[in-house]
FIKOLZA-1660 file (N, C-alpha, C; in steps of 0.1 Angstrom, whole numbers, plus 5000, padded with zeros to 4 digits):
% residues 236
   i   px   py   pz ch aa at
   1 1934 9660 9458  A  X  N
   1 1932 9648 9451  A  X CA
   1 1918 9642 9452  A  X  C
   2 1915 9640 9439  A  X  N
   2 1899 9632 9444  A  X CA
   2 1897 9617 9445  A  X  C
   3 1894 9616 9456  A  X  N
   3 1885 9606 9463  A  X CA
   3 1875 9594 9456  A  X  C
   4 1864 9606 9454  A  X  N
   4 1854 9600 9448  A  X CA
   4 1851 9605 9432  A  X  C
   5 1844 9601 9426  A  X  N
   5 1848 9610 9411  A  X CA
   5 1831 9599 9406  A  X  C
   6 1820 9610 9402  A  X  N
   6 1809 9608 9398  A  X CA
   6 1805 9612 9379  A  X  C
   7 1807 9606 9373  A  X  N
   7 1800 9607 9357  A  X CA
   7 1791 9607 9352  A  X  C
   8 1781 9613 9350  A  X  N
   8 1766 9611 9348  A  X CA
   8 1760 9598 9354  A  X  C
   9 1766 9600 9365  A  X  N
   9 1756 9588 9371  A  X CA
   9 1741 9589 9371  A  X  C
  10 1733 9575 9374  A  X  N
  10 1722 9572 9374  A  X CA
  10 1720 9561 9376  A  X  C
  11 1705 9562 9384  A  X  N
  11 1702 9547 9390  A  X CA
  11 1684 9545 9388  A  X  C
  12 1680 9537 9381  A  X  N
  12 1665 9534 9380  A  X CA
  12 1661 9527 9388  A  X  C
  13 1651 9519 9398  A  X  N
  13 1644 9513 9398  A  X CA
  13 1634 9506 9393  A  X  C
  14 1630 9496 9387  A  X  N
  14 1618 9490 9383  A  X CA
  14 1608 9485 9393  A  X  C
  15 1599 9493 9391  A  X  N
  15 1584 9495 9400  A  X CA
  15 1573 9485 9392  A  X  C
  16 1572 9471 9392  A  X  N
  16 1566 9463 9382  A  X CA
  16 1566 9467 9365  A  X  C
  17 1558 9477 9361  A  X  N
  17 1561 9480 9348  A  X CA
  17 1566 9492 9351  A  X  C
  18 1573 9498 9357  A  X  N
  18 1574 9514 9353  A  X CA
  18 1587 9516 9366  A  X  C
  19 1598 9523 9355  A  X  N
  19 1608 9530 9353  A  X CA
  19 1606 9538 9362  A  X  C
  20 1615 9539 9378  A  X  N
  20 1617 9548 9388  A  X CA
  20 1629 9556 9391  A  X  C
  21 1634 9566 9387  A  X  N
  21 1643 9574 9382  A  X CA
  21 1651 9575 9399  A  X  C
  22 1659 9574 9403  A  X  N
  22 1662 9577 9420  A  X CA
  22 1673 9592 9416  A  X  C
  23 1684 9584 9408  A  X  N
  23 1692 9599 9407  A  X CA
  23 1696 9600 9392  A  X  C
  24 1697 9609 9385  A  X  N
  24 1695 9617 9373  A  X CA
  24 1706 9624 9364  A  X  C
  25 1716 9617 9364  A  X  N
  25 1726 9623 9355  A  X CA
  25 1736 9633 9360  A  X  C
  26 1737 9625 9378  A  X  N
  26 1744 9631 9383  A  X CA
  26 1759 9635 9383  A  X  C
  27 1771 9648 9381  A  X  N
  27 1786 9649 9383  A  X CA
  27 1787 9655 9396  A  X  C
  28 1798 9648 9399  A  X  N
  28 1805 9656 9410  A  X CA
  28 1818 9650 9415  A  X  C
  29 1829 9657 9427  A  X  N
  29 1838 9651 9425  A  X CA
  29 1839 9655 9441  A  X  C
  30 1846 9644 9450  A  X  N
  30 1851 9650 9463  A  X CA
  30 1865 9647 9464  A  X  C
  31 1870 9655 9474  A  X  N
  31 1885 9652 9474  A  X CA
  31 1889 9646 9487  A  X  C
  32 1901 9642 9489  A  X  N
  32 1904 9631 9497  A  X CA
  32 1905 9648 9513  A  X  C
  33 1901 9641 9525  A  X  N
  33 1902 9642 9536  A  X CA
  33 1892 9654 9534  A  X  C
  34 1881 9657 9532  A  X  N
  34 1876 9665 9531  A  X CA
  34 1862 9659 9538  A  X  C
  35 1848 9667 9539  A  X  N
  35 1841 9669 9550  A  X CA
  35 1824 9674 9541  A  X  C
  36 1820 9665 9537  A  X  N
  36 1808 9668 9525  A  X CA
  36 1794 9664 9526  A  X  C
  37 1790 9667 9525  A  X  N
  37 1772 9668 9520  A  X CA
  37 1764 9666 9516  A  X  C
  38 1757 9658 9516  A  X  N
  38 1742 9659 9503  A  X CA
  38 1728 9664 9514  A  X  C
  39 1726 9672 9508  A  X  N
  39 1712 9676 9516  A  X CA
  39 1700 9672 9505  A  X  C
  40 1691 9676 9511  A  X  N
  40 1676 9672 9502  A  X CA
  40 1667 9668 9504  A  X  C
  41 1652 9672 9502  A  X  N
  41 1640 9667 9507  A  X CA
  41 1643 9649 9509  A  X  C
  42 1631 9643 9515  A  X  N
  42 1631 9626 9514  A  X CA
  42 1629 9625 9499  A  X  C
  43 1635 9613 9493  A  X  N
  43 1628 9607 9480  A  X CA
  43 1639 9618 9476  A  X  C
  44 1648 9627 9480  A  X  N
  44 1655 9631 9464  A  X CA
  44 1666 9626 9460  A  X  C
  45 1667 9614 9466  A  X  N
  45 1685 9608 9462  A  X CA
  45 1690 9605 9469  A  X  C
  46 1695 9608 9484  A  X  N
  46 1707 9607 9495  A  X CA
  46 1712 9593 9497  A  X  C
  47 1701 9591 9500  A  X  N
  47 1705 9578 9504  A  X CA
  47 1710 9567 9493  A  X  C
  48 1700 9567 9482  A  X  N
  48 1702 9561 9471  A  X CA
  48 1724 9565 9466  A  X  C
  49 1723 9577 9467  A  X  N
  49 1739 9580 9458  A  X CA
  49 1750 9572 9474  A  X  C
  50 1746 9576 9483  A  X  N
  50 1755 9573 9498  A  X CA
  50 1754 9557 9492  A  X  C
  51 1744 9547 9494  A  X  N
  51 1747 9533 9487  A  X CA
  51 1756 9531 9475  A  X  C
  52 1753 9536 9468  A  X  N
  52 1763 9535 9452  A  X CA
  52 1780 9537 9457  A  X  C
  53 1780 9549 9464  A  X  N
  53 1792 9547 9467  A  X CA
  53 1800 9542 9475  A  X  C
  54 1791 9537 9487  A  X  N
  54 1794 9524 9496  A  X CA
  54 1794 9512 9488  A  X  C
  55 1789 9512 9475  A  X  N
  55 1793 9497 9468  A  X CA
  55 1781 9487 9476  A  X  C
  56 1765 9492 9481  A  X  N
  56 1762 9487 9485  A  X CA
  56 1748 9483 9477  A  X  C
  57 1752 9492 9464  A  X  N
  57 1740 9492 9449  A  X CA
  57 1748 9495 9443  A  X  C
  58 1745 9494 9429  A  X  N
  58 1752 9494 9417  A  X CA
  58 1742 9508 9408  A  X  C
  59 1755 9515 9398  A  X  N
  59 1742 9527 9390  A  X CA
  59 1740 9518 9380  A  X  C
  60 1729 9522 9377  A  X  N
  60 1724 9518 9360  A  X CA
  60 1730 9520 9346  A  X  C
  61 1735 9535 9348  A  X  N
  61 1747 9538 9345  A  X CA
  61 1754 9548 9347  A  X  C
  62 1766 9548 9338  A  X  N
  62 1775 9566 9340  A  X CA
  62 1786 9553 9347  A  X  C
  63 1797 9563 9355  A  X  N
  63 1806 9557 9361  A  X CA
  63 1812 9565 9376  A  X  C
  64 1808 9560 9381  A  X  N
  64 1818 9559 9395  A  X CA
  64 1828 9553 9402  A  X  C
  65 1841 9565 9402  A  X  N
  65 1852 9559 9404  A  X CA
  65 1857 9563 9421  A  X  C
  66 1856 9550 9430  A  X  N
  66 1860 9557 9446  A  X CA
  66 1873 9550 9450  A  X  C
  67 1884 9557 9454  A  X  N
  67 1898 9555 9457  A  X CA
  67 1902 9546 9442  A  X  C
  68 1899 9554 9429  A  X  N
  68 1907 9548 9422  A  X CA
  68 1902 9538 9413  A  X  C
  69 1891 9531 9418  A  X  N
  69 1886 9522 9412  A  X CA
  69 1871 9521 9411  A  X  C
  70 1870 9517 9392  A  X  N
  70 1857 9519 9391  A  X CA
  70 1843 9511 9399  A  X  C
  71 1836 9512 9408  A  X  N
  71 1832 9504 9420  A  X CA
  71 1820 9501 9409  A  X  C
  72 1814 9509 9400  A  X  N
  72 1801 9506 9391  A  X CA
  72 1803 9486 9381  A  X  C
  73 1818 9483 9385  A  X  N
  73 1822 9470 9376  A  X CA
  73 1820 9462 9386  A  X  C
  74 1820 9467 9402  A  X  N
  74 1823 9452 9408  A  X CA
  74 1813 9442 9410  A  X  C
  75 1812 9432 9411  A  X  N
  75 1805 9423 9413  A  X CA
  75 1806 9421 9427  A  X  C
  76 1794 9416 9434  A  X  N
  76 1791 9412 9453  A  X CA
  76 1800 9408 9460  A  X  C
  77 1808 9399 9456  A  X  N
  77 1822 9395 9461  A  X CA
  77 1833 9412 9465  A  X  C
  78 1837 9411 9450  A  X  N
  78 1843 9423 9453  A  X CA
  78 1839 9438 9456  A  X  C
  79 1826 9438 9456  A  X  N
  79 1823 9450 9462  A  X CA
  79 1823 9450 9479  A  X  C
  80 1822 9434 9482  A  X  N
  80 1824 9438 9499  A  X CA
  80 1839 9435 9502  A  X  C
  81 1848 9429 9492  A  X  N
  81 1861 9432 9496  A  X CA
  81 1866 9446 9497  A  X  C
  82 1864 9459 9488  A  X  N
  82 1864 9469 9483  A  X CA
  82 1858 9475 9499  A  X  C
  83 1847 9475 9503  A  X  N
  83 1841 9480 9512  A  X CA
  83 1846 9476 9522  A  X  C
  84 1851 9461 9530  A  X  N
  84 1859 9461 9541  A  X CA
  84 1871 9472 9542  A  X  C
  85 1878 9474 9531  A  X  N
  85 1892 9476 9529  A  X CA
  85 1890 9487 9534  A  X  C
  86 1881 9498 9525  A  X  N
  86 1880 9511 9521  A  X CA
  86 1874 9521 9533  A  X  C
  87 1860 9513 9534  A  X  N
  87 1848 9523 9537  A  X CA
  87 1845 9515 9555  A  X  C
  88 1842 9529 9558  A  X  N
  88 1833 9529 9572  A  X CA
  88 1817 9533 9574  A  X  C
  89 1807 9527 9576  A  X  N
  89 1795 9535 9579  A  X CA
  89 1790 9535 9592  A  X  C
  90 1784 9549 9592  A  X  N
  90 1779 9548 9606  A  X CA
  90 1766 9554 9603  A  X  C
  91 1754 9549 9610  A  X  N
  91 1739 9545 9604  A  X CA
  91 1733 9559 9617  A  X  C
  92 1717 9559 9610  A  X  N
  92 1714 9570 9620  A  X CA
  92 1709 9565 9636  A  X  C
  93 1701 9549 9628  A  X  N
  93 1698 9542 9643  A  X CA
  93 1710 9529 9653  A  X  C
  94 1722 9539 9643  A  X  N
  94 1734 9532 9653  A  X CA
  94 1738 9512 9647  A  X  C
  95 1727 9506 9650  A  X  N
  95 1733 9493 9638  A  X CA
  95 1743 9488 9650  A  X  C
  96 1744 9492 9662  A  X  N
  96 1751 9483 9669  A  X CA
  96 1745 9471 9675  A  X  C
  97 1757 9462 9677  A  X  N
  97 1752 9445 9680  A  X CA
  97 1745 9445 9695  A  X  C
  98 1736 9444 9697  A  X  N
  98 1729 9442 9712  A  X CA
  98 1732 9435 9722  A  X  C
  99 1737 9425 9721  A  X  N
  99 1744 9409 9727  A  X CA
  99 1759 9412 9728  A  X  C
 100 1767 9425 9719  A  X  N
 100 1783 9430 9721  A  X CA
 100 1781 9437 9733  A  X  C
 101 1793 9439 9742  A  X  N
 101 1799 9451 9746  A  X CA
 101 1802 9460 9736  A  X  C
 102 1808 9473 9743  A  X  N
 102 1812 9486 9739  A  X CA
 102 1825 9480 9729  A  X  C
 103 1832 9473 9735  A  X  N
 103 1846 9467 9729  A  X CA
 103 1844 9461 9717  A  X  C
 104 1829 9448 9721  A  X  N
 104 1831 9438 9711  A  X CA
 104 1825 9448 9700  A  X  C
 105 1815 9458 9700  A  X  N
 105 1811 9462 9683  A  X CA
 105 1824 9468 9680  A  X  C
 106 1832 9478 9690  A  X  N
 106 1842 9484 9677  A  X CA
 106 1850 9471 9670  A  X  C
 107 1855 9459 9679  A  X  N
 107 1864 9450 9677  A  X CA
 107 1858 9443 9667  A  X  C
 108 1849 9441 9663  A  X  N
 108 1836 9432 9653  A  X CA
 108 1845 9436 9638  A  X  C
 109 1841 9446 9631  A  X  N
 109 1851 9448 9616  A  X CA
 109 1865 9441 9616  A  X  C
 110 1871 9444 9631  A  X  N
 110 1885 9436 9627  A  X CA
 110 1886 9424 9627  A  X  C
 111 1875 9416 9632  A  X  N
 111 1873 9402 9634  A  X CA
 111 1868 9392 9622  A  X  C
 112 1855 9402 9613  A  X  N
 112 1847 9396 9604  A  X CA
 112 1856 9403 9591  A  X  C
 113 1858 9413 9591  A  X  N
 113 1865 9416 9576  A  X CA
 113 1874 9418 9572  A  X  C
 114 1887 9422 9584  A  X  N
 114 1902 9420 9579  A  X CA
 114 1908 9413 9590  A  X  C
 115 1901 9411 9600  A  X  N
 115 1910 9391 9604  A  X CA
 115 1924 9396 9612  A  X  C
 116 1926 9408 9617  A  X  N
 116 1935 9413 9629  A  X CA
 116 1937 9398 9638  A  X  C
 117 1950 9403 9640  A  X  N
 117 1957 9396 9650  A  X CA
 117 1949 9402 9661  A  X  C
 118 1949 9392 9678  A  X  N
 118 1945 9395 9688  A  X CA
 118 1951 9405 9695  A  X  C
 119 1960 9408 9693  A  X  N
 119 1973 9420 9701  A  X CA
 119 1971 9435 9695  A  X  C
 120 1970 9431 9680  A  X  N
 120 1967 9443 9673  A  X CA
 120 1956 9454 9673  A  X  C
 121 1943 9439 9671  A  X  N
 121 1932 9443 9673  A  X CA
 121 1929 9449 9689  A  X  C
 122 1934 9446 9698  A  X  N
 122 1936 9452 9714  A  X CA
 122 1938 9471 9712  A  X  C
 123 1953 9471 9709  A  X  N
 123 1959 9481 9705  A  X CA
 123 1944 9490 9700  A  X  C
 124 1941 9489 9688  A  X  N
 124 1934 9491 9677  A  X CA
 124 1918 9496 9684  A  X  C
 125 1914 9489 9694  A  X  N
 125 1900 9489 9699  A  X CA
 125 1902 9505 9711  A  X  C
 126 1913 9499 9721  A  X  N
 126 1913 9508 9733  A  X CA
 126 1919 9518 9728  A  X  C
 127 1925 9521 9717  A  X  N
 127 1931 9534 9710  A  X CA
 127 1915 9543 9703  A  X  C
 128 1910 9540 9695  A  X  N
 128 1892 9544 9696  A  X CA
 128 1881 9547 9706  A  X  C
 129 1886 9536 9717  A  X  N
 129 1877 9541 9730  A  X CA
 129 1878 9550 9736  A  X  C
 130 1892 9554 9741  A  X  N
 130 1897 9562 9741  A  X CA
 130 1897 9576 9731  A  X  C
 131 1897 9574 9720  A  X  N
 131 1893 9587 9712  A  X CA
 131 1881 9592 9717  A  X  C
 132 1869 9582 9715  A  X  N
 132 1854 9587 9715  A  X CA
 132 1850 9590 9722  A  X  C
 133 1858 9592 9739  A  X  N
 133 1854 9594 9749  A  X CA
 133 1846 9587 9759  A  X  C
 134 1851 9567 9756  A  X  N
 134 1842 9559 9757  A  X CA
 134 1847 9551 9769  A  X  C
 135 1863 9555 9776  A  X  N
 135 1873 9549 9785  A  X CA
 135 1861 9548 9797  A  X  C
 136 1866 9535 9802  A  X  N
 136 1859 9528 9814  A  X CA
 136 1844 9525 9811  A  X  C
 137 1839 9526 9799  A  X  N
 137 1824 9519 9793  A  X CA
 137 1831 9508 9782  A  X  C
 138 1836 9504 9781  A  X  N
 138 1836 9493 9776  A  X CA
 138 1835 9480 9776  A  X  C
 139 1826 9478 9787  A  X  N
 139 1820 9465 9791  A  X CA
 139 1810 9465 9791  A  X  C
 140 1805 9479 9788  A  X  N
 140 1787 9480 9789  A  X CA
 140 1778 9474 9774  A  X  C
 141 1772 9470 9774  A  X  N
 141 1761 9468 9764  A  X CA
 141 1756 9476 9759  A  X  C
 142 1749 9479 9745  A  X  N
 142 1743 9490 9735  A  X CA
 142 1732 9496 9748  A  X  C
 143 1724 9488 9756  A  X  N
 143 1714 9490 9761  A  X CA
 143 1716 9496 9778  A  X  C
 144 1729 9497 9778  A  X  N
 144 1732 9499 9796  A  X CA
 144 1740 9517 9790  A  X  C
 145 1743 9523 9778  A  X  N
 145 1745 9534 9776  A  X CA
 145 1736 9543 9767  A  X  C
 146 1736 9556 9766  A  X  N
 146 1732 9568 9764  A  X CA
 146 1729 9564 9747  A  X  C
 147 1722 9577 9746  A  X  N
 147 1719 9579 9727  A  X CA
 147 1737 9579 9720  A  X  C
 148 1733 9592 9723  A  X  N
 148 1750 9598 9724  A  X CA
 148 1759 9588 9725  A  X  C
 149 1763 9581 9736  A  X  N
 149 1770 9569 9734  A  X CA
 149 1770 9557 9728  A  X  C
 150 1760 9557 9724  A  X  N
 150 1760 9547 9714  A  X CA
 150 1765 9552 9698  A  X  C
 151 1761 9565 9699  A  X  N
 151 1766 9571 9682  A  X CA
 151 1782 9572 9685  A  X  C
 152 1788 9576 9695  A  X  N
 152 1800 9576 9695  A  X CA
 152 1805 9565 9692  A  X  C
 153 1804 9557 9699  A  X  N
 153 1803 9537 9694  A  X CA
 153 1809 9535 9683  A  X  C
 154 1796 9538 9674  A  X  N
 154 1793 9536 9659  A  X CA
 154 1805 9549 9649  A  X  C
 155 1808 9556 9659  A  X  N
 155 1819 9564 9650  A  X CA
 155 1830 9557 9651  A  X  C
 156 1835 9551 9663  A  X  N
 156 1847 9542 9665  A  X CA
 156 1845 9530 9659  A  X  C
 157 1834 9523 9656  A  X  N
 157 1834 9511 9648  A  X CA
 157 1835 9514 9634  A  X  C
 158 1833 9527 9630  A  X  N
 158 1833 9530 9617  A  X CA
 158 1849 9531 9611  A  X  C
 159 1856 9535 9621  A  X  N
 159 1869 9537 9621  A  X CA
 159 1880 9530 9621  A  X  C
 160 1874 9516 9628  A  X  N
 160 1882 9507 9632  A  X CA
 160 1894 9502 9620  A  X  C
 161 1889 9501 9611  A  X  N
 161 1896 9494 9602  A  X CA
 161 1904 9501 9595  A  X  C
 162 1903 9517 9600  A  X  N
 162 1915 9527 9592  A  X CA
 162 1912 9531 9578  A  X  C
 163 1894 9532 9579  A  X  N
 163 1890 9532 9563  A  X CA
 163 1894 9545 9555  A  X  C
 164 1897 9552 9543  A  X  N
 164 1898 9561 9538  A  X CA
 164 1887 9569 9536  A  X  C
 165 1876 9560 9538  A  X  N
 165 1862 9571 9534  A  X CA
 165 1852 9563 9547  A  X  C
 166 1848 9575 9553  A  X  N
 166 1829 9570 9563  A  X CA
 166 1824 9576 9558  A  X  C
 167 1810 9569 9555  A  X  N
 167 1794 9571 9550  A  X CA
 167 1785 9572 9558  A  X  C
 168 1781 9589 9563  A  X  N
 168 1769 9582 9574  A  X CA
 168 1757 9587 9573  A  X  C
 169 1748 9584 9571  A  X  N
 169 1735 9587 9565  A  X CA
 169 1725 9590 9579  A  X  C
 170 1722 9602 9579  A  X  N
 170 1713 9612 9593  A  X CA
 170 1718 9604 9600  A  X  C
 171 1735 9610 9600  A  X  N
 171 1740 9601 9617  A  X CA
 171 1736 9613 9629  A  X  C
 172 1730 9623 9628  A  X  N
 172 1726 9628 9642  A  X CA
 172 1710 9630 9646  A  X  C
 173 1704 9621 9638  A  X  N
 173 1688 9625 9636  A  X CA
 173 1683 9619 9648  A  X  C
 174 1689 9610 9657  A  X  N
 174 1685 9605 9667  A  X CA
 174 1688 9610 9681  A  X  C
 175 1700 9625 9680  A  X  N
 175 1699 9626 9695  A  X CA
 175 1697 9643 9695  A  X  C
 176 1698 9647 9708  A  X  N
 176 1701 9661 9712  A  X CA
 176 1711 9671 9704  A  X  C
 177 1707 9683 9706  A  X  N
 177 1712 9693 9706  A  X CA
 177 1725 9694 9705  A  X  C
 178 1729 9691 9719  A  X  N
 178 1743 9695 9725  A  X CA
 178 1751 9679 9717  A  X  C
 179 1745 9666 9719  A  X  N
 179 1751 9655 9718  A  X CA
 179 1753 9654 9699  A  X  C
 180 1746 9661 9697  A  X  N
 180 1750 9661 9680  A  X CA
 180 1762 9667 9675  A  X  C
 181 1760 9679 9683  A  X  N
 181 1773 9688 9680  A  X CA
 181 1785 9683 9685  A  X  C
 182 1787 9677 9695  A  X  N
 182 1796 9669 9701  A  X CA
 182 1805 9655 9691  A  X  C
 183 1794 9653 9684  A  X  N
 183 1793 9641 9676  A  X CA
 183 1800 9646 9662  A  X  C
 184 1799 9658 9657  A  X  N
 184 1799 9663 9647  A  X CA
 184 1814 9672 9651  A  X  C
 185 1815 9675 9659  A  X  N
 185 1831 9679 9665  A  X CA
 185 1838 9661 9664  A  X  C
 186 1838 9654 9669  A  X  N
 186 1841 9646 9669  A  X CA
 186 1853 9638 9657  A  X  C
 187 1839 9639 9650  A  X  N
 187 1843 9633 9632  A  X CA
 187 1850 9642 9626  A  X  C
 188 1849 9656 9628  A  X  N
 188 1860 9665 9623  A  X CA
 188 1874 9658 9629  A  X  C
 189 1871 9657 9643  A  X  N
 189 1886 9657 9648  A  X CA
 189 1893 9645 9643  A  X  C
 190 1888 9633 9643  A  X  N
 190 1887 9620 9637  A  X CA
 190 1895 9630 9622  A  X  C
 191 1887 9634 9612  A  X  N
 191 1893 9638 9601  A  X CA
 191 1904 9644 9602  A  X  C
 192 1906 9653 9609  A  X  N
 192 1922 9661 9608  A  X CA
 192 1931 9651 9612  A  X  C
 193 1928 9642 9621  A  X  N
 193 1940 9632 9628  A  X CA
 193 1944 9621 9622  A  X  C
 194 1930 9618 9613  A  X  N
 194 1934 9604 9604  A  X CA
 194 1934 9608 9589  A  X  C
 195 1930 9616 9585  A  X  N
 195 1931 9618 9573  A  X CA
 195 1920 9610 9567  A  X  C
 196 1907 9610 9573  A  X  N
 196 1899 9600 9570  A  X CA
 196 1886 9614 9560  A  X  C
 197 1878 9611 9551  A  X  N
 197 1873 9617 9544  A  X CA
 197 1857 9613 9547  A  X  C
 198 1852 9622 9552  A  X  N
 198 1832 9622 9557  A  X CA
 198 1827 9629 9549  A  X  C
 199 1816 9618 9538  A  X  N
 199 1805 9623 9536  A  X CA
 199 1796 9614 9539  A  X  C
 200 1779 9631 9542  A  X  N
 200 1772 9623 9547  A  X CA
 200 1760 9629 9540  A  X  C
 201 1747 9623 9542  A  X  N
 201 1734 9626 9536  A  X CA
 201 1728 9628 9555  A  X  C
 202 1721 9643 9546  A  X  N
 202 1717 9646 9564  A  X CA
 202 1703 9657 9561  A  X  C
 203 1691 9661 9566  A  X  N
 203 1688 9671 9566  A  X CA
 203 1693 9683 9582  A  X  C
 204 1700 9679 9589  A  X  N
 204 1702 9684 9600  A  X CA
 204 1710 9693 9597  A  X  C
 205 1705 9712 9596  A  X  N
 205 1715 9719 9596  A  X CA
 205 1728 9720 9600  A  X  C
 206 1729 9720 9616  A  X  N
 206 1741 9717 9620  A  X CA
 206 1753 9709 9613  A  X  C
 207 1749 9696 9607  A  X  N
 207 1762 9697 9603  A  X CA
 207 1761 9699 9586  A  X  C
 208 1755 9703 9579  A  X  N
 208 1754 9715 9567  A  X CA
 208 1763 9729 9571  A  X  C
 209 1762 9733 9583  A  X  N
 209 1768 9749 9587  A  X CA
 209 1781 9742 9591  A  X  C
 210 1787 9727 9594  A  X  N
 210 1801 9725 9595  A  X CA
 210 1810 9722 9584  A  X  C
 211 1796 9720 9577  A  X  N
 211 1802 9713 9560  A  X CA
 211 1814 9723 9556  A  X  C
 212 1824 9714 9549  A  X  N
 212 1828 9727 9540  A  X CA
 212 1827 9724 9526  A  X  C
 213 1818 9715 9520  A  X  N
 213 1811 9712 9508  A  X CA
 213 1795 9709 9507  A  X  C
 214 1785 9713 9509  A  X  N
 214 1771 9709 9506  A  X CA
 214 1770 9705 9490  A  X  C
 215 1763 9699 9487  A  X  N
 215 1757 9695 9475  A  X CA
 215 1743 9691 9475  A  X  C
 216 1733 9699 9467  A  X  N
 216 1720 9699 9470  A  X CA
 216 1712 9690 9462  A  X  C
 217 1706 9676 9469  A  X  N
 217 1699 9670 9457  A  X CA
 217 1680 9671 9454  A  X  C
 218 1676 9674 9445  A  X  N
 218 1661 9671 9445  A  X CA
 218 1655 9664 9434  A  X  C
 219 1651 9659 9431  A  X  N
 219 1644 9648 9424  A  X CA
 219 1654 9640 9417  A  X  C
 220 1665 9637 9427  A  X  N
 220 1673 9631 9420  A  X CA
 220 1687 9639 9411  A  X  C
 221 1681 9653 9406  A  X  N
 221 1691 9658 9400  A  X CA
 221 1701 9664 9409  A  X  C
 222 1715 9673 9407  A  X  N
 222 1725 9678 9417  A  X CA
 222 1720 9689 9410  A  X  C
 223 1720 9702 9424  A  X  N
 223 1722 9715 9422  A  X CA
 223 1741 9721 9425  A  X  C
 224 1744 9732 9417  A  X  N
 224 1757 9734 9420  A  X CA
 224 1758 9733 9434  A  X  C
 225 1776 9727 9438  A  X  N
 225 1774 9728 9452  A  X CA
 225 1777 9742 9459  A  X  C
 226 1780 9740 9470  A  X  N
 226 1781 9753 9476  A  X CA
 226 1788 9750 9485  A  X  C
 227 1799 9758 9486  A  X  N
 227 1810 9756 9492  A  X CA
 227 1814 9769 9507  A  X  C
 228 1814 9763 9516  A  X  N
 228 1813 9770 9531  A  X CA
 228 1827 9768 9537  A  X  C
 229 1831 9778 9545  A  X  N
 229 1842 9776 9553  A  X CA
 229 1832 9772 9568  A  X  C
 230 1842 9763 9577  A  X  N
 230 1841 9754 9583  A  X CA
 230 1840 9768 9595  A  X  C
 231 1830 9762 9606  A  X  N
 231 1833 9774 9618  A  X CA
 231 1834 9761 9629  A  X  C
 232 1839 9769 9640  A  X  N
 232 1845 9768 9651  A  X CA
 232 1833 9761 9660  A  X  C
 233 1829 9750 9665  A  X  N
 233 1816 9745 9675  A  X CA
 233 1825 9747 9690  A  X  C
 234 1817 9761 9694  A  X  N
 234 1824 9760 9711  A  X CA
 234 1816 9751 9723  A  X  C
 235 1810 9739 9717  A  X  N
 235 1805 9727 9727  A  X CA
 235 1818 9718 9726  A  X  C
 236 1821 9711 9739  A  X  N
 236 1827 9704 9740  A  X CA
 236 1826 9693 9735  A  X  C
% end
């Protein structure tokens, strides 16, 4: 079933007098619980298309339809009701609250955007901490843990809210080796167990070789994608 569903999309910028093309008459389609891609020099698109479909820009035109609904109609109101409901992101420099504990950023989405009961939201938090490998740090501050632990953080806050799609844009450009892979096993597992659907804009091979959809952008335009079977990461 698809997810996301792209129609000659396109998005200009206006650079004082002159017309700045970001992405180019883009199609494509992804399907629900699936695990996808944009790769591409800087300036070719990623980030620009990853906004449009977070409902966090609008195209200029064409049409994009995500869970259903055409997100290219909504207006600011409803594009962050749309995005509470829907969508998770998890950023490359993490975007966690400095002044939270470990608890309070995952517990934050359920507080500011769908307004969880106190009992629920409990359930809800230590059930994620617990996923991400975060049990017994959850009193620490962004700044008393690891790179690594902080991106794990940001996966469980992404999650919190039970979104059908996370957006994460070079969520591993900031750590190690080993802790990427870790990170990138992670969000797989997250997908098989929730049924939750990751795409991300990345240049980082690693998770390109986990993809099991790439889609290549450069100057904006889509190359066909290229479709990989998923292999096995023997890091913990």
């Amino acid at each position: 079933m698809a997810l996301i569903r792209a129609e000659q999309l396109v998005k200009t910028y206006r650079a004082g007098e002159v017309d700045v093309p970001a992405i180019r008459g883009v199609d494509f389609t992804i399907d629900a619980k699936s695990f996808v891609v944009f790769v591409g020099p800087s300036g070719s698109g990623k980030t620009t298309l990853l906004n449009m479909i977070g409902c966090l820009d609008h195209p200029t035109s064409g049409r994009l339809t995500v869970i259903d609904t055409d997100v290219s109609t909504l207006d600011r109101t409803a594009a962050a009701n749309f995005r509470g409901r829907h969508i998770g992101f998890i950023f490359q420099d993490f975007n966690l609250v400095p002044v939270l504990t470990v608890y309070e950023n995952i517990e934050y989405p359920l507080i500011m955007v769908q307004d969880w009961p106190p009992a629920k939201r409990r359930a809800q938090v230590m059930r994620l901490i617990d996923a991400v490998g975060m049990s017994g740090q959850e009193h620490k501050r962004p700044d008393q843990i690891s790179g690594g632990q902080k991106q794990r953080v940001a996966v469980a806050r992404a999650l919190a809210t039970n979104p059908h799609l996370v957006l994460a844009d070079e969520p591993t450009a900031n750590l190690d080796h080993d802790t990427a892979y870790r990170i990138i096993n992670l969000m797989k597992k997250m997908r098989d167990e929730l049924g939750t659907t990751f795409v991300f804009s990345t240049h980082d091979p690693k998770i390109m070789a986990e993809a099991e959809v790439v889609y290549t952008l450069e100057d904006g335009r889509l190359r066909e994608a290229e479709t990989a079977k998923p292999k096995v990461v023997a890091h913990a």
